[in-house]
C-alpha positions as CSV (number, residue, x, y, z in Angstrom):
1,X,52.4,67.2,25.4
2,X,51.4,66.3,22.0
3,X,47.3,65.1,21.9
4,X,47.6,61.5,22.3
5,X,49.5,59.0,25.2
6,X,51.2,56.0,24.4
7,X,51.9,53.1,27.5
8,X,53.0,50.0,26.8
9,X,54.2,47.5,29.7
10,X,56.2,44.4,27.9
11,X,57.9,41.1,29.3
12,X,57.6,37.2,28.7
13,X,54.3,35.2,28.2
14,X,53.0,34.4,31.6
15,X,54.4,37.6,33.5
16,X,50.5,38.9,33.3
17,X,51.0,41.4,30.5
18,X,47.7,41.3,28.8
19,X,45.7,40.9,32.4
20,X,47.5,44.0,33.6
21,X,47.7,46.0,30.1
22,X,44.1,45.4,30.2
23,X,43.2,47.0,34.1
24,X,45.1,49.8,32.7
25,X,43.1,50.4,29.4
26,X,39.8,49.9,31.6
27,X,40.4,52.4,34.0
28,X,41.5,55.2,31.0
29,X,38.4,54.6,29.8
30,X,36.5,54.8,32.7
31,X,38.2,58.1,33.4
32,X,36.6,59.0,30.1
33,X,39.2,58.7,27.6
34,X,39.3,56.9,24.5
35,X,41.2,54.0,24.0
36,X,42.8,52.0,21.9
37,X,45.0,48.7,22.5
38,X,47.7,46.8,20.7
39,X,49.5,43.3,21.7
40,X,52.3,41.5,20.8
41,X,52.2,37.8,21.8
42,X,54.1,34.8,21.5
43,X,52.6,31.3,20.2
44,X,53.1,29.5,24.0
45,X,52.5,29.6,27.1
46,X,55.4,30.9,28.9
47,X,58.8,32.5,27.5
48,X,59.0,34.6,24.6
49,X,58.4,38.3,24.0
50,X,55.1,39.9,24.9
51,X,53.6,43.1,25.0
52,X,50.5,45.4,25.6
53,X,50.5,48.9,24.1
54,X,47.6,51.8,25.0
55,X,46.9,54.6,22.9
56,X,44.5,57.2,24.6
57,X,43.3,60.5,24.1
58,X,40.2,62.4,25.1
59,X,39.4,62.3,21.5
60,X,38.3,59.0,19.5
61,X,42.1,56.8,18.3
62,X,41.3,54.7,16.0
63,X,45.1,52.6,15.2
64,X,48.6,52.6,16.7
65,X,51.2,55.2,15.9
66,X,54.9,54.2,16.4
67,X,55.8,56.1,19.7
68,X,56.4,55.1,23.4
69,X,56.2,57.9,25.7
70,X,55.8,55.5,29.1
71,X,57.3,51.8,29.1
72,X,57.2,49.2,31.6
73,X,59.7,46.9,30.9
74,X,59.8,43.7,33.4
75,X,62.8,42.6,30.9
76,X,65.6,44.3,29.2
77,X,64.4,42.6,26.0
78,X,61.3,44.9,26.3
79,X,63.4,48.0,26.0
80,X,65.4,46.5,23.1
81,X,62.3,45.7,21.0
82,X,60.8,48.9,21.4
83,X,63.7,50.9,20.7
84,X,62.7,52.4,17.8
85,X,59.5,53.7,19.2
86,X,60.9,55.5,22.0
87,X,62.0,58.8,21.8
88,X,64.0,61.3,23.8
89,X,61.0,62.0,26.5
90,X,60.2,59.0,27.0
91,X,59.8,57.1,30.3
92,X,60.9,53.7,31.0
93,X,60.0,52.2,34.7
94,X,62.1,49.5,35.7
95,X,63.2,47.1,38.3
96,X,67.1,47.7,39.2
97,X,66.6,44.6,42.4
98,X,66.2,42.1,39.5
99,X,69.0,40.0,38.9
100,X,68.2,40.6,35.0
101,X,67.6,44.0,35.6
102,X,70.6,45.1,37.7
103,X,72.4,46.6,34.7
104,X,70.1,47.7,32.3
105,X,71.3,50.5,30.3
106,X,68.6,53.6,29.7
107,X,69.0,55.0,26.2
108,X,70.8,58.4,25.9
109,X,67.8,61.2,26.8
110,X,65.5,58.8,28.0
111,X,64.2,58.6,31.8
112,X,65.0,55.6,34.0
113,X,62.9,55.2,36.9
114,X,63.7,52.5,38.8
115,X,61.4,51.1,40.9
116,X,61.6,47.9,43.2
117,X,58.3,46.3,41.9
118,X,59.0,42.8,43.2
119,X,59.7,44.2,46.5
120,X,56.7,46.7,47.1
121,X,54.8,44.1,46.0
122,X,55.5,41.6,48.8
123,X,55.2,44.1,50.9
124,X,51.6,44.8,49.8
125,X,50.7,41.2,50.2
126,X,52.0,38.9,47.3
127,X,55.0,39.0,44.9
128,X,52.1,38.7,42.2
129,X,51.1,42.0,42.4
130,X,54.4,43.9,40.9
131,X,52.6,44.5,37.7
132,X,49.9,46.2,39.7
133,X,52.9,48.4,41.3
134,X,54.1,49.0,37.7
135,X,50.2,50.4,37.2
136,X,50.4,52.6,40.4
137,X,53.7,54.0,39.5
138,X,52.5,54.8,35.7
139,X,49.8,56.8,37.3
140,X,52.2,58.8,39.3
141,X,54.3,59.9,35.8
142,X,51.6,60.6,34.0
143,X,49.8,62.3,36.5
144,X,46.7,60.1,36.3
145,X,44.1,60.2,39.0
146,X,44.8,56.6,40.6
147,X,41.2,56.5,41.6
148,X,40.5,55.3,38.3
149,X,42.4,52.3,38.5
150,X,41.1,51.4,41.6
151,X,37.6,51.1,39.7
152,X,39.5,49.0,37.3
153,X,41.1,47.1,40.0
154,X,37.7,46.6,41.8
155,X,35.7,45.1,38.6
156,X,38.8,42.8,37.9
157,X,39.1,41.4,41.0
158,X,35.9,41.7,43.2
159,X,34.9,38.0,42.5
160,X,37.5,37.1,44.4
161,X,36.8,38.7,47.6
162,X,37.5,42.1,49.3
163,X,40.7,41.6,50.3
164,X,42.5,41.0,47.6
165,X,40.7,44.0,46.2
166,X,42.6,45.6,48.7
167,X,45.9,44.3,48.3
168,X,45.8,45.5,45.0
169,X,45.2,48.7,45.8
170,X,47.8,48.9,48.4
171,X,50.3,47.5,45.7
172,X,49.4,50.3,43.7
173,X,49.7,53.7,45.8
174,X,53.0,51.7,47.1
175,X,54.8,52.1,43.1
176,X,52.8,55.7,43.1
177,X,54.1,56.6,46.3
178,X,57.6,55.3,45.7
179,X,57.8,57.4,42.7
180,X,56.5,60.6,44.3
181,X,59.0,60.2,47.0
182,X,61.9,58.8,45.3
183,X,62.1,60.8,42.1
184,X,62.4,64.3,41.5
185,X,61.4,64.0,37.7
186,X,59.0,66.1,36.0
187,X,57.9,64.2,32.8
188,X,55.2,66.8,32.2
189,X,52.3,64.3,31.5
190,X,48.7,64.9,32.9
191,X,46.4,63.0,31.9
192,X,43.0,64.5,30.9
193,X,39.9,62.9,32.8
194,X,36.7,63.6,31.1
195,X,32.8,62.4,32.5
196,X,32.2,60.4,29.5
197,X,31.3,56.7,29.2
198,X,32.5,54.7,27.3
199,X,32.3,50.4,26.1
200,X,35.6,48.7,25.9
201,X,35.7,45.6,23.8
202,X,37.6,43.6,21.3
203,X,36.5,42.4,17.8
204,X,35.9,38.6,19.4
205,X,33.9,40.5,21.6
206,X,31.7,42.5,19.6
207,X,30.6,39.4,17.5
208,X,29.7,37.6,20.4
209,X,27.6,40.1,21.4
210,X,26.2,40.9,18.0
211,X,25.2,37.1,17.8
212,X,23.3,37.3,21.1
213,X,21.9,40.6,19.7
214,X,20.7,39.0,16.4
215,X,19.4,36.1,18.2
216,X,21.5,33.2,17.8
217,X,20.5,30.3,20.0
218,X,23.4,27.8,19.5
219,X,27.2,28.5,18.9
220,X,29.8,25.2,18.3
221,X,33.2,25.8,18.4
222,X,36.1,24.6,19.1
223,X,39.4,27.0,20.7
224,X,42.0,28.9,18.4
225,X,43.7,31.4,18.6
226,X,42.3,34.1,17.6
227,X,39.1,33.1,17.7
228,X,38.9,31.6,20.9
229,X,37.4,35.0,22.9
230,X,34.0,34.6,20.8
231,X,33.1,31.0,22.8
232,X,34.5,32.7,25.4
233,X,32.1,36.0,25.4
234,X,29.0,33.9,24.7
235,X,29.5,31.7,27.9
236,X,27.7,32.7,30.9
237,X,25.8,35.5,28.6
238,X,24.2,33.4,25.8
239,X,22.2,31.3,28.4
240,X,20.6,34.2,29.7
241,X,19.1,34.8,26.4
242,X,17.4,30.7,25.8
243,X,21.3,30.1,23.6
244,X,23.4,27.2,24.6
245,X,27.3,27.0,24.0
246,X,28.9,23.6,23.2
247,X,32.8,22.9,22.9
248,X,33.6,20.2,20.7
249,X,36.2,18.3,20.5
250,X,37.0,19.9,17.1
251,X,36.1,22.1,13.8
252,X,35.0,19.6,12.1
253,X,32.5,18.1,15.2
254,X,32.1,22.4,15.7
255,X,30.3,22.7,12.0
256,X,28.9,19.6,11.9
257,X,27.1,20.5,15.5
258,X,25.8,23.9,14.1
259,X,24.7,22.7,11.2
260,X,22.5,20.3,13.0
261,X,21.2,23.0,15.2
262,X,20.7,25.1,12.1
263,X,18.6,22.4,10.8
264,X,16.4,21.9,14.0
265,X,15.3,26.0,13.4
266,X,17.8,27.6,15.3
267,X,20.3,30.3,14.8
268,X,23.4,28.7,14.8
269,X,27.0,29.8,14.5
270,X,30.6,28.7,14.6
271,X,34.0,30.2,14.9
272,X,37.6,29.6,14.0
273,X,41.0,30.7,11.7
274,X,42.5,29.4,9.1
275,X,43.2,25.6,10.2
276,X,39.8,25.6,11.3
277,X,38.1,26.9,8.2
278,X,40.1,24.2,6.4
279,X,38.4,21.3,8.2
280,X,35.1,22.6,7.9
281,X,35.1,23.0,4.2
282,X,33.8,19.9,3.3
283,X,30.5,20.4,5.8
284,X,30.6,23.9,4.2
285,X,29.7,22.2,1.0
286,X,27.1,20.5,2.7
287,X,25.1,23.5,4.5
288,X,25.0,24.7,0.7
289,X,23.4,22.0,-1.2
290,X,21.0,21.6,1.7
291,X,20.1,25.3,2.1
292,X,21.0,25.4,5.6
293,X,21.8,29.0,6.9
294,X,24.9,29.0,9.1
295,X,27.3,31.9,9.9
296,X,30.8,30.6,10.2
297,X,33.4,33.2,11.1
298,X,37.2,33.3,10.4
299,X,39.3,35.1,12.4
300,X,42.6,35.0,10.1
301,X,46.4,34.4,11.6
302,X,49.4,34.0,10.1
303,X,49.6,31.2,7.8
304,X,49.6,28.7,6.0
305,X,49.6,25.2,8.3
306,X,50.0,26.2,12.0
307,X,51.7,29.2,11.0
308,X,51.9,31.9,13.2
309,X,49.0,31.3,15.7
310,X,49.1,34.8,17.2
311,X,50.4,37.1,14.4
312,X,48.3,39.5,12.0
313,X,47.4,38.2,8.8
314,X,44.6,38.2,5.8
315,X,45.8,35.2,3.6
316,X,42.6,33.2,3.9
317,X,40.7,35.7,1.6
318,X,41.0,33.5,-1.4
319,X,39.9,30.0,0.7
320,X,36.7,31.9,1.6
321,X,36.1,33.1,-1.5
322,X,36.7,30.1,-3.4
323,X,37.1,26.9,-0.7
324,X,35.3,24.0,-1.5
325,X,35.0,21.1,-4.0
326,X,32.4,22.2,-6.8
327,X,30.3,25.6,-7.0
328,X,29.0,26.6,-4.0
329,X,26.9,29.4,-3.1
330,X,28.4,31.7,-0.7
331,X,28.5,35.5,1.0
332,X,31.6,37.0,2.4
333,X,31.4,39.7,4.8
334,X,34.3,41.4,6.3
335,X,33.9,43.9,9.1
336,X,36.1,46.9,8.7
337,X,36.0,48.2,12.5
338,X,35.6,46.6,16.1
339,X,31.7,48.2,16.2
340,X,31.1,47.0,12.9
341,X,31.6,43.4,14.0
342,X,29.0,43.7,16.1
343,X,26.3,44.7,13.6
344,X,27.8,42.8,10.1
345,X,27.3,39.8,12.4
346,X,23.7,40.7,12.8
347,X,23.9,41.2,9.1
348,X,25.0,38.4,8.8
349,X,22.8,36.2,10.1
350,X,19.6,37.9,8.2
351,X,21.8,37.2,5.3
352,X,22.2,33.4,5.8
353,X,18.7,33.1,7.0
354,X,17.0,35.0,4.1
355,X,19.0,33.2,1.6
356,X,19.6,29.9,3.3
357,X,22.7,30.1,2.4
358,X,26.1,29.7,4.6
359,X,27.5,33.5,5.4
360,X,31.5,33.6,6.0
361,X,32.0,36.7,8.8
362,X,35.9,37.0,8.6
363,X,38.0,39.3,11.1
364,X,41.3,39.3,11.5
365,X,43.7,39.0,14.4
366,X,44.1,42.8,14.7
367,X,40.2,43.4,14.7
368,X,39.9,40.2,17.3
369,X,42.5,41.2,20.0
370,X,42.4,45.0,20.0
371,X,40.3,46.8,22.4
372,X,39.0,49.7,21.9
373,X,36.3,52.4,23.4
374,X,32.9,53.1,22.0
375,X,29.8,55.2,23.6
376,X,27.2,52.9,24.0
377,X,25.0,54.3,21.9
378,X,27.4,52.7,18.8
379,X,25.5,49.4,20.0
380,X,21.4,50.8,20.2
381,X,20.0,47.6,20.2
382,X,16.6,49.8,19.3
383,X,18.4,49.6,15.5
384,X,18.9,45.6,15.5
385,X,16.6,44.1,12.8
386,X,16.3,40.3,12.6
387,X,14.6,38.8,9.3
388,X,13.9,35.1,9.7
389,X,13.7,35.1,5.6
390,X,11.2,32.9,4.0
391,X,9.6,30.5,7.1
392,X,6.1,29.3,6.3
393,X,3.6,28.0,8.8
394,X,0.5,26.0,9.3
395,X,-1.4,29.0,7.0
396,X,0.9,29.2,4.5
397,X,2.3,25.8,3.9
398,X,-0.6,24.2,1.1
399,X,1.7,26.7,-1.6
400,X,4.5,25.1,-1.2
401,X,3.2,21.6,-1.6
402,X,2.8,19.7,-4.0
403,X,-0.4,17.6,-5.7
404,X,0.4,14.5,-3.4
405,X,0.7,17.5,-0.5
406,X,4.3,16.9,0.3
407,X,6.3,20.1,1.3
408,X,9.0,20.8,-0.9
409,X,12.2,22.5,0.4
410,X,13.7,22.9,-2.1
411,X,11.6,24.3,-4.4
412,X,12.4,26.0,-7.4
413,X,11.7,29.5,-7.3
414,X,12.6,33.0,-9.5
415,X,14.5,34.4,-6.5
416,X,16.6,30.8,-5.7
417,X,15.2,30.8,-2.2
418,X,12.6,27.9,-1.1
419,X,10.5,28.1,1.5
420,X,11.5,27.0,5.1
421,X,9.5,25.1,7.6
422,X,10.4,24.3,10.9
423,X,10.9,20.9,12.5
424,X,7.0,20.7,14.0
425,X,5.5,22.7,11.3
426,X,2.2,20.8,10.7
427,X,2.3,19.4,7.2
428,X,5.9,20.4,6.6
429,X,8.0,16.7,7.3
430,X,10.6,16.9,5.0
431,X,14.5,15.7,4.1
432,X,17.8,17.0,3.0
433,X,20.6,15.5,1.5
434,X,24.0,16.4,0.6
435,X,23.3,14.1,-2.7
436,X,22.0,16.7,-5.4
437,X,18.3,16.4,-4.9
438,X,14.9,17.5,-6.4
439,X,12.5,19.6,-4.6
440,X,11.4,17.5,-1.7
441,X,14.9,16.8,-0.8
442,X,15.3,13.1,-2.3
443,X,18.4,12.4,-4.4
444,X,18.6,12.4,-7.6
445,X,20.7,12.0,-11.0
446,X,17.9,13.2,-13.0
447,X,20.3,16.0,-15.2
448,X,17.4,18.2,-16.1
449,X,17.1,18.7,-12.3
450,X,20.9,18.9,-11.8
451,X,21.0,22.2,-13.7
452,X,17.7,23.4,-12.1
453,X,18.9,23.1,-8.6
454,X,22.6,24.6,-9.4
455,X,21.0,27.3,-11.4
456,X,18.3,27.9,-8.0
457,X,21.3,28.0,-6.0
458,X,23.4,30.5,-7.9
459,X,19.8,32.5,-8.2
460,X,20.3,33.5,-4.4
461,X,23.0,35.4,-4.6
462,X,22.4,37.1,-8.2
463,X,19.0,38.0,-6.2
464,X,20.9,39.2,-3.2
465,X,23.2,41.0,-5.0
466,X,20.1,43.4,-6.4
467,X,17.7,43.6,-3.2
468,X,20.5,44.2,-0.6
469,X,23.1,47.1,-0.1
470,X,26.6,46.2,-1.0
471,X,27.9,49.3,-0.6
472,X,31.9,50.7,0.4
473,X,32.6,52.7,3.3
474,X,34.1,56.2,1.9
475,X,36.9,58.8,3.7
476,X,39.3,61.8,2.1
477,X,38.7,63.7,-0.9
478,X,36.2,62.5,-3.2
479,X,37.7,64.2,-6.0
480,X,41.0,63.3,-5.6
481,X,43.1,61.6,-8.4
482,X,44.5,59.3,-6.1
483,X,42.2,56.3,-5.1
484,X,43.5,54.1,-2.1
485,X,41.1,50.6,-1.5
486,X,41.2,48.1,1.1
487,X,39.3,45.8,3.7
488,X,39.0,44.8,6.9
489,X,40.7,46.4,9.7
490,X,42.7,48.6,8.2
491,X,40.5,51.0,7.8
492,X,41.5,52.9,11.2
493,X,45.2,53.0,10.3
494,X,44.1,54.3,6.8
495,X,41.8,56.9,8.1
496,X,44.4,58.3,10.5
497,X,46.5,58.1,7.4
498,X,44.4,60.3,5.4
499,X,44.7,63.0,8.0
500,X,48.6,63.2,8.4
501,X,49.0,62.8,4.3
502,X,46.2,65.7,4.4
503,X,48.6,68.0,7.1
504,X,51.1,67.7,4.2
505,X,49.4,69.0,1.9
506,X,48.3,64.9,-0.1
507,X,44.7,65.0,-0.7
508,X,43.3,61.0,-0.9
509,X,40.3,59.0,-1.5
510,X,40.1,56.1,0.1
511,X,37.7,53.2,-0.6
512,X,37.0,50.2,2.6
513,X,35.3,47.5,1.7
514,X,33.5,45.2,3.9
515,X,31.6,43.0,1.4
516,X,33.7,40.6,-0.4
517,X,31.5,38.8,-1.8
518,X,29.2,39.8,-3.5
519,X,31.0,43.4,-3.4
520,X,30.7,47.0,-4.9
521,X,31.1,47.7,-8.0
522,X,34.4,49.8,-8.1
523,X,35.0,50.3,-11.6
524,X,34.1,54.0,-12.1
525,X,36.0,55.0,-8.6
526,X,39.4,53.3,-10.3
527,X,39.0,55.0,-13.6
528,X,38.2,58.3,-12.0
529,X,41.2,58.1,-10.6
530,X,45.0,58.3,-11.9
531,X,46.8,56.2,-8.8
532,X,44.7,53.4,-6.9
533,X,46.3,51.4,-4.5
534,X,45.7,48.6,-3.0
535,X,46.6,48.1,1.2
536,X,46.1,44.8,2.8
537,X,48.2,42.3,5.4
538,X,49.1,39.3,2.5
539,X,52.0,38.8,0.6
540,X,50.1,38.2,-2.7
541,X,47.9,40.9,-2.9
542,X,44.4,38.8,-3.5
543,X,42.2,41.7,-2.6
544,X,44.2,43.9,-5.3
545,X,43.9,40.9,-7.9
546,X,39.9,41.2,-6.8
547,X,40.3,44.4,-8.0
548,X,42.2,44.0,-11.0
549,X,39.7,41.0,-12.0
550,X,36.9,43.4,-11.5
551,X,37.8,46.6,-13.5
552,X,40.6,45.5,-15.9
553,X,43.0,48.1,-14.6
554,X,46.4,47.7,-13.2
555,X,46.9,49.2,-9.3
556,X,49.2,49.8,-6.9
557,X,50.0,47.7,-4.1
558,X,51.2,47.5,-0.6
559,X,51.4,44.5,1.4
560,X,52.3,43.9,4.6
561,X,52.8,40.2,5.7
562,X,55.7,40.1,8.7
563,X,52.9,39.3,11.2
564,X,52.5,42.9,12.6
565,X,49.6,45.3,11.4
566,X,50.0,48.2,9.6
567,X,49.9,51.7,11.7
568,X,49.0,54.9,10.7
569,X,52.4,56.6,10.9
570,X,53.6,53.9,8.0
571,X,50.6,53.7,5.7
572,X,51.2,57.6,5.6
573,X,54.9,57.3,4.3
574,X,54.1,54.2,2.0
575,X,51.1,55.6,0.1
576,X,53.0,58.8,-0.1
577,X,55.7,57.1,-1.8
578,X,53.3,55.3,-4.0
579,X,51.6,58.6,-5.1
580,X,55.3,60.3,-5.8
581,X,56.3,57.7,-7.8
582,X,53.3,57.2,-9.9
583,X,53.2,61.0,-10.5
584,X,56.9,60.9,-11.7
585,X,55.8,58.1,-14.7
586,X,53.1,59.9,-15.8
């Protein structure tokens, strides 16, 4: 049995997959193994192709690899689009009673197991329930204690009353029990328990929580996919905390919201993807010029226009980086894991608060969907710092007026940053305007003034760019003469990568980045090196022409842009072709 366990259970949107893919990974990790998830979806709400995969392993799985070794198909289309995944030891549990089902063919060396879901479900108490019998028979072939999923079973469903707490567990030991009496098969899985706990949670997920952590107090948004599970996190949880959650009645109400909350003192956030971040563009510019710090986080899809709603993507990089009419002041920050969402939203923040600048958090639909297991110590909330930047008070605000003894916001400093008074701040009344201003706020035209303010803004992140740490995150072979860079999340499949190029004999250093702007200086890494290459999910490479832009040097590229994330299994064979083929021209 090799050292890690694939499960997948696919059908059509609406059949429950991601509910019941989700008991499943919930009560792996409860039985102490690490987890990592994977799902397919289709842009609607019922009909079309949809699956949940599960990679586990008592040791830490950090992407998806391209093998099946149990399936749950409630359709024959499930078997068909994971053919290639399967392999001759594989399991597929199945529902022969189903009209659609009746005469589903079982590729060569596979094993069948059919098993009347629908049926054992009703029995148990509601036709609903199949999927759970799916579960109960999973546990069965892989030899999986099914007390763990009645743990998961409990916590999913014990809001709704005892008894359908039970139901579900009858539904269960019926598909375990049908399978222990009905089939004779060995598949020669058990499943390792361990007695370690573990946190399961999504990127969406992890930023809500690090927003609570960092103390934000008001979030706006409006619901898109895949963005939506951050409102969705905060509610019922930020209230506890003095924070307030407000749906509006869309992203341009969402920024315009937060931005007033922003303004009244509070930290203030809002979340969307792409279509979102191109409404709120134009309010963007306006949290700028007024010094407002707001964090505003992309979750990219598929694009452009509606695009692919629920497919993997990072085409907006270059609309972050350079959205908006005129020059505006910006940071980019771009977690490269599902923990690290958590604490570059804390980061971030400190960042738009010490600045007063807007701070762009941007995941991706892979980070935002996939769950994956984490001790709890990976969240110490003993390590959270919060900075509230440059806030002056009743003591302090005289230096910051001037000789009539009116405050001045925007006052021009060495560092670019003006002080900040909060609404009720004795002696510290004051406006903002999105018309270029002088230092108390008022508009003006005045040109010397113009450049002043511009030139204040720009200061911030010049100043930012020498007081904080931009630094990479660094895997492989530091000495190796082939360099590989990217961001965001592929940093899992790429460091699962490194280790089967490594089994070969293929020594990398691999570069992930999670500042784009401002960003680490990578110039000496690419000329140490005599192959860099580039990895990231857009078909134009604008990470790579970052690169390029940055240290004059041609690199490699690979681009993946079908909607689907890379895995580690691929990366491996495309950056091993890459290195070949560079070593043959030179």
């Amino acid at each position: 049995m090799p050292a890690d366990f694939n499960w997948a259970i696919g059908g059509e949107a609406g059949d429950g997959i991601d509910s019941t893919g989700k008991i499943f990974a919930q009560a792996l990790s409860r039985a102490g193994r690490h987890v990592f998830t994977s799902k397919d979806f289709a842009s609607r709400i019922r009909g079309g192709y949809t699956a949940y995969k599960i990679r586990t392993s008592v040791d830490p799985v950090q992407s998806v690899v391209d093998r099946l070794d149990v399936l749950i198909a409630l359709t024959p289309r499930t078997i068909e689009e994971n053919l290639d995944e399967l392999h001759e030891n594989s399991v597929i549990v199945y529902d022969g009673e189903r009209t659609t089902m009746a005469n589903v063919e079982i590729p060569e060396g596979m094993t069948g197991l059919d098993v009347p879901l629908k049926r054992l479900a009703e029995e148990a108490g509601g036709a609903i329930m199949r999927n759970v019998v799916a579960l109960g028979a999973a546990c069965e072939v892989t030899g999986f204690p099914i007390e763990n999923l009645d743990s998961a079973l409990e916590k999913r469903f014990a809001s709704k009353g005892q008894a359908l707490v039970d139901n579900n567990k009858e539904a269960a030991r019926s598909g375990q029990d049908y399978v222990a009496e009905a089939s004779d098969v060995d598949t020669g899985y058990e499943l390792e328990t361990t007695d370690a706990d573990y946190v399961l949670l999504n990127g969406d997920e992890a930023i809500g929580m690090g927003a609570i952590a960092a103390g934000c107090k008001f979030y706006a948004g409006y619901p898109i996919t895949p963005a939506t599970d951050v409102m969705e996190y905060l509610v019922g949880r930020i209230e506890r905390f003095g924070g307030h959650v407000v749906q509006a009645e869309d992203e341009l109400s969402a920024i315009n919201i937060a931005l007033g909350a922003a303004r009244a003192g509070a930290r203030s956030m809002t979340a969307t993807s792409g279509p979102g971040i191109d409404l709120m563009t134009e309010t963007f510019g306006l949290v700028a010029t007024s010094e407002t710090p707001l964090v505003i986080v992309d979750v990219m899809r598929s694009g452009p226009s509606t695009g692919m709603p629920t497919k993997q993507e990072q085409g907006d990089l270059n609309g972050l980086l350079y959205g908006g009419h005129g020059e505006i002041p910006r940071f980019v920050l771009a977690p490269t894991t599902i923990s690290e969402c958590f604490w570059k939203t804390i980061e971030a923040f400190n960042l738009a608060e010490k600045y007063q600048t807007p701070v762009y958090l941007t995941a991706d639909l892979s980070l935002a969907v996939t769950e994956q297991t984490f001790s709890p110590e990976a969240f110490d909330m003993d390590n959270v710092e919060i900075d509230r930047g440059k806030v002056v008070d009743e003591e302090t605000i005289e230096e910051w007026q001037n000789e009539k003894g009116q405050f001045q916001p925007h006052a021009l400093t060495d560092d670019g940053v003006s002080p900040r008074a909060f609404p009720g701040t004795i002696d510290g009344a004051h406006m903002s305007t999105g018309l270029e201003h002088d230092e108390l706020g008022r508009r003006t035209e005045d040109t010397g003034m113009r450049v002043e303010q511009v030139d204040k803004r720009n200061r911030k992140v010049e100043t930012a760019r020498e007081a904080e740490d931009w630094g990479p995150r660094e895997f492989g072979d530091p000495d190796s003469d082939s360099l590989v860079i990217s961001w965001g999340s592929n940093e899992g499949p790429m460091t699962e990568a490194i280790e089967i190029l490594d089994d070969e004999g293929i020594d990398l250093r691999f570069i992930s980045v999670p500042y784009v702007f401002p960003r680490p200086d990578l110039t000496e890494a690419v000329e140490a090196a005599e192959t860099v290459v580039v990895v990231e999910c857009n078909a134009t490479g604008q990470f790579a022409d970052i690169v390029e832009h940055d240290t004059l040097t041609r690199v490699e590229r690979i681009n993946k842009y079908d909607g689907v994330r890379f895995d580690a299994d691929e990366l491996a064979a495309e950056i091993e072709a890459a290195v070949q083929e560079q070593e043959v021209i030179q």
